[in-house]
BALOBA-1460 file (C-alpha; in Angstrom, 3 decimals):
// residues 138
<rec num="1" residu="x" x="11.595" y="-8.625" z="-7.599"/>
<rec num="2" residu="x" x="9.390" y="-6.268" z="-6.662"/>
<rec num="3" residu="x" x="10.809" y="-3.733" z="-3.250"/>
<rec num="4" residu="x" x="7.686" y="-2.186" z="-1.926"/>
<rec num="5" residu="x" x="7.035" y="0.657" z="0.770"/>
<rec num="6" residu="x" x="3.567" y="2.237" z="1.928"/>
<rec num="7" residu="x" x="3.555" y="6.225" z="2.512"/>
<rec num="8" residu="x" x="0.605" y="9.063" z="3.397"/>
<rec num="9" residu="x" x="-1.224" y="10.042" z="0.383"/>
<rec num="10" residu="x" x="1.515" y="12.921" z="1.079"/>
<rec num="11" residu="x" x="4.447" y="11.592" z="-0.737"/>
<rec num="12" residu="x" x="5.562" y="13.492" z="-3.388"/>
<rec num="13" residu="x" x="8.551" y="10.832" z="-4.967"/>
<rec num="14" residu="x" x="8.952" y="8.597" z="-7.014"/>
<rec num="15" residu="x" x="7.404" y="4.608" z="-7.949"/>
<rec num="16" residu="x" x="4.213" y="6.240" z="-6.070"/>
<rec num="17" residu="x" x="1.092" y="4.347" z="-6.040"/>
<rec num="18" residu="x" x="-2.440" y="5.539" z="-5.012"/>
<rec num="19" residu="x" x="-4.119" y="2.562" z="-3.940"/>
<rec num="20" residu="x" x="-7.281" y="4.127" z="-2.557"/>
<rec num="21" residu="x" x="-11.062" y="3.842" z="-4.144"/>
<rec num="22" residu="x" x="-11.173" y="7.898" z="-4.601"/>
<rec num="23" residu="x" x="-7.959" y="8.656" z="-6.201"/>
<rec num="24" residu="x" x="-6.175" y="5.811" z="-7.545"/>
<rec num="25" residu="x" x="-7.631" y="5.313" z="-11.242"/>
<rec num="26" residu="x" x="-7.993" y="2.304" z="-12.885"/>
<rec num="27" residu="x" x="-4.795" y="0.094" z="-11.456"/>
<rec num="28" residu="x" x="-4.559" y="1.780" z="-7.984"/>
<rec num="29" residu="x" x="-8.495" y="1.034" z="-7.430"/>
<rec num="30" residu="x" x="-7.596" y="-2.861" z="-7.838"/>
<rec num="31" residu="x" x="-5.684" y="-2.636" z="-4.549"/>
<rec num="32" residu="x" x="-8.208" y="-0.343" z="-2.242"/>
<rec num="33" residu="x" x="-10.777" y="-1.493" z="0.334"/>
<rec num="34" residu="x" x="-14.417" y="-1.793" z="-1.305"/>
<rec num="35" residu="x" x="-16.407" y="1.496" z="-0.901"/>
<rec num="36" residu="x" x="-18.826" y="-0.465" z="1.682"/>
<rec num="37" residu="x" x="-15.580" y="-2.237" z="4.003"/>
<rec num="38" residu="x" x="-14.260" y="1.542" z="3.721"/>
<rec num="39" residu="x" x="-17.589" y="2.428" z="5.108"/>
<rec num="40" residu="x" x="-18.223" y="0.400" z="7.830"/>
<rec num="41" residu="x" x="-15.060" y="1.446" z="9.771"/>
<rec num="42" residu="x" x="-14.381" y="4.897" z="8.834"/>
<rec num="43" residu="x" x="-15.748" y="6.708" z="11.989"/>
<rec num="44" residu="x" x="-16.853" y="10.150" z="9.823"/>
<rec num="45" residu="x" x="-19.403" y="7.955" z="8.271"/>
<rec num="46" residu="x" x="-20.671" y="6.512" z="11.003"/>
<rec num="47" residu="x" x="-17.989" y="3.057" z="10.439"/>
<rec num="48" residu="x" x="-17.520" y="0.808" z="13.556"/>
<rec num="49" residu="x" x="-15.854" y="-2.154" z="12.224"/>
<rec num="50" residu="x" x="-12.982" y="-3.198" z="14.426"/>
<rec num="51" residu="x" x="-9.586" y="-3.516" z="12.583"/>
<rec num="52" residu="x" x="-9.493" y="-7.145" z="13.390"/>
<rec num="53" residu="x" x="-12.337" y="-7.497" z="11.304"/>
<rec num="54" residu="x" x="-11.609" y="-4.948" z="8.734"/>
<rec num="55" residu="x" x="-8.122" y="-7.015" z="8.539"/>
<rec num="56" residu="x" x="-10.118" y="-9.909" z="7.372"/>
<rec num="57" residu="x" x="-12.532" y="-8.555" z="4.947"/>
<rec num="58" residu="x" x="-9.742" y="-6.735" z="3.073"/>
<rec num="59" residu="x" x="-7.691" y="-9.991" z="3.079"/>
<rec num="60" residu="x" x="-10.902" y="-11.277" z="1.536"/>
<rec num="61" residu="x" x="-11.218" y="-9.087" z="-1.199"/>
<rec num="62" residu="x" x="-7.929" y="-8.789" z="-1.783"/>
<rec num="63" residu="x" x="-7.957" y="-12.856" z="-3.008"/>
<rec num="64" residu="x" x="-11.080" y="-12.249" z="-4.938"/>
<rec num="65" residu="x" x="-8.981" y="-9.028" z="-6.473"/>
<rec num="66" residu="x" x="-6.160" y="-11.176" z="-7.135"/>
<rec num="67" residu="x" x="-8.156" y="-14.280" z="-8.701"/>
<rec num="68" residu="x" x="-10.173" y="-11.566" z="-11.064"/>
<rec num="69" residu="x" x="-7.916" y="-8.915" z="-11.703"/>
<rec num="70" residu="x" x="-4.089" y="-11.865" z="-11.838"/>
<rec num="71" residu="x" x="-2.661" y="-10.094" z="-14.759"/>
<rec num="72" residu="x" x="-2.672" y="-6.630" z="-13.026"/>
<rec num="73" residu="x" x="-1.111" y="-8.193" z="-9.786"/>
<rec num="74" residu="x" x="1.281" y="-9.618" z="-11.748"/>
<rec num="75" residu="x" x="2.076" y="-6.328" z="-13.511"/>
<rec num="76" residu="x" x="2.841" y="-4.478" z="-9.599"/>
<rec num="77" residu="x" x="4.734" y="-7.868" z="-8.841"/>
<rec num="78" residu="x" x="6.789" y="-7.599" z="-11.844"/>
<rec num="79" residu="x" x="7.616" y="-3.860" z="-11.139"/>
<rec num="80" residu="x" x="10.907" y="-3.410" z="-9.579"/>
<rec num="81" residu="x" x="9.894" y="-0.597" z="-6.691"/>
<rec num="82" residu="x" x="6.503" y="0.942" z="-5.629"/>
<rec num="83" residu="x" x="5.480" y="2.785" z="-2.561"/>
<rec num="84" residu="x" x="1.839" y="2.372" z="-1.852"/>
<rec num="85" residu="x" x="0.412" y="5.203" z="-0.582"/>
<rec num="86" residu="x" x="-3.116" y="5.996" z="0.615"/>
<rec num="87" residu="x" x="-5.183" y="8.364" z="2.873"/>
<rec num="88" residu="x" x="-5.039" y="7.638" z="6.341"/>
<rec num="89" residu="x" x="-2.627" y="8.903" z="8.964"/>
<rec num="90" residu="x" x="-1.798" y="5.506" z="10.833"/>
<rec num="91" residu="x" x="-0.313" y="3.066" z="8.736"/>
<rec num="92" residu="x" x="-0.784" y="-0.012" z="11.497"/>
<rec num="93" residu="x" x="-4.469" y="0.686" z="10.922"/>
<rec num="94" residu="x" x="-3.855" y="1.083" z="7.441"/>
<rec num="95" residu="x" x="-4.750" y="-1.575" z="4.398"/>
<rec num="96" residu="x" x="-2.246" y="0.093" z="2.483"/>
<rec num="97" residu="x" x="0.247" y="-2.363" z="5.531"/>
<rec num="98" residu="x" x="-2.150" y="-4.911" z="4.615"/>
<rec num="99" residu="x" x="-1.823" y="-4.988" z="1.072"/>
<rec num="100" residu="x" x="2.279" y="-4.871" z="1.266"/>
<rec num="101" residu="x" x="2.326" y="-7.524" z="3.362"/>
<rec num="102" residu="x" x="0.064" y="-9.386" z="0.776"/>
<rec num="103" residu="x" x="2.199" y="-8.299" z="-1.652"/>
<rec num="104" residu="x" x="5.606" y="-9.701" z="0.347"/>
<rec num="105" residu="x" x="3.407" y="-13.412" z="0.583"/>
<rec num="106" residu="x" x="3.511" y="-13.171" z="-3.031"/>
<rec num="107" residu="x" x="7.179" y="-12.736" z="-3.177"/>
<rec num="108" residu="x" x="7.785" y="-8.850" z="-3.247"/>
<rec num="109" residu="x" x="10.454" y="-7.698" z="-0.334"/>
<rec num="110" residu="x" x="8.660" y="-5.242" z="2.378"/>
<rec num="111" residu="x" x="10.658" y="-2.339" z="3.364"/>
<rec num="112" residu="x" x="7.654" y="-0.642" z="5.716"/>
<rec num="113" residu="x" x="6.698" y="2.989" z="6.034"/>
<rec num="114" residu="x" x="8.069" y="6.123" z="4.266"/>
<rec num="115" residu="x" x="7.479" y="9.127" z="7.474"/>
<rec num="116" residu="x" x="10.289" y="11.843" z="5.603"/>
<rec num="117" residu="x" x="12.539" y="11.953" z="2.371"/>
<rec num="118" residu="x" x="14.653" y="13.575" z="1.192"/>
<rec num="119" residu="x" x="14.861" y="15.427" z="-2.376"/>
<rec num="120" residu="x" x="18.360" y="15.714" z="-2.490"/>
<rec num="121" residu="x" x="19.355" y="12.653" z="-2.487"/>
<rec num="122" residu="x" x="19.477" y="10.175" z="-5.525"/>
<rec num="123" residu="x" x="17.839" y="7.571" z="-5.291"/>
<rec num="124" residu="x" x="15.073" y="4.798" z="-6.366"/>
<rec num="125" residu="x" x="12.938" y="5.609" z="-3.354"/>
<rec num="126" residu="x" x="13.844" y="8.595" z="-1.244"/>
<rec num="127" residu="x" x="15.540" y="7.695" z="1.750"/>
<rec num="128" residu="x" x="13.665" y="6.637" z="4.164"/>
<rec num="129" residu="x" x="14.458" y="7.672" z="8.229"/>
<rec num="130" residu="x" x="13.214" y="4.549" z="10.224"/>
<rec num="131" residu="x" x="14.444" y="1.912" z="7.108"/>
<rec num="132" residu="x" x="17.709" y="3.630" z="6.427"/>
<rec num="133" residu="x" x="19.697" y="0.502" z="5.895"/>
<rec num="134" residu="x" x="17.965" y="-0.180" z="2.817"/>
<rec num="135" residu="x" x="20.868" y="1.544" z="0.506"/>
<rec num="136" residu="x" x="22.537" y="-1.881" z="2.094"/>
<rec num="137" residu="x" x="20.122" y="-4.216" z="1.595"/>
<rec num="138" residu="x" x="19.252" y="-3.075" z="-2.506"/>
């Protein structure tokens, strides 16, 4: 079963993947907002999309990702931990929120949002602050 966080772009540890159109290759890109939905709401380029809206377009082509690209989702799925991670600052505005709790619909378990870690400390994901009890739940 796939245990899946979401971080900033910023995390350095471990099982991290870039799911954004500019930096996350070949797999990562599968999971990112089209260039055009990223677009229309980013306010530097002139986006106004509300996130209610944005919500639903990803959602969108998130199922056409999924019914194109199924072998790749079921690659992630299969995976045993991954912390998407992405560019923007807010992760309730954020599709990489979205796309984990896509990914807990299809059966992964959702853990939320990486904010500090810790080096020191062994472990498949650095500990996370706000989700400490997962070293219970794993």
């Amino acid at each position: 079963m796939l245990h899946v966080w979401t971080a900033n772009i910023g995390y350095p540890g471990p099982h991290r993947l870039d799911v954004t159109r500019k930096s996350g290759g070949m797999f990562g890109s599968l999971f990112a907002p089209s260039w055009g939905l990223l677009k229309s709401t980013h306010p530097a380029l002139g986006g106004t999309l509300p996130w209610e809206e944005y919500a639903k377009r990803y959602t969108q082509e998130m199922r056409a990702s999924y019914a194109e690209h199924r072998s790749e989702w079921d690659t992630l799925l299969a995976a045993q931990w991954a912390v998407l991670v992405c560019y923007c600052r807010e992760p309730t505005t954020c599709h990489r929120s979205l796309l984990s709790g896509i990914l807990g619909k299809l059966g992964a378990r959702v853990y939320g949002e990486i904010t500090e870690w810790d080096r020191t400390v062994e472990s498949p994901c650095w500990p996370i602050k706000p989700l400490g009890e997962w070293g219970e739940v794993l």
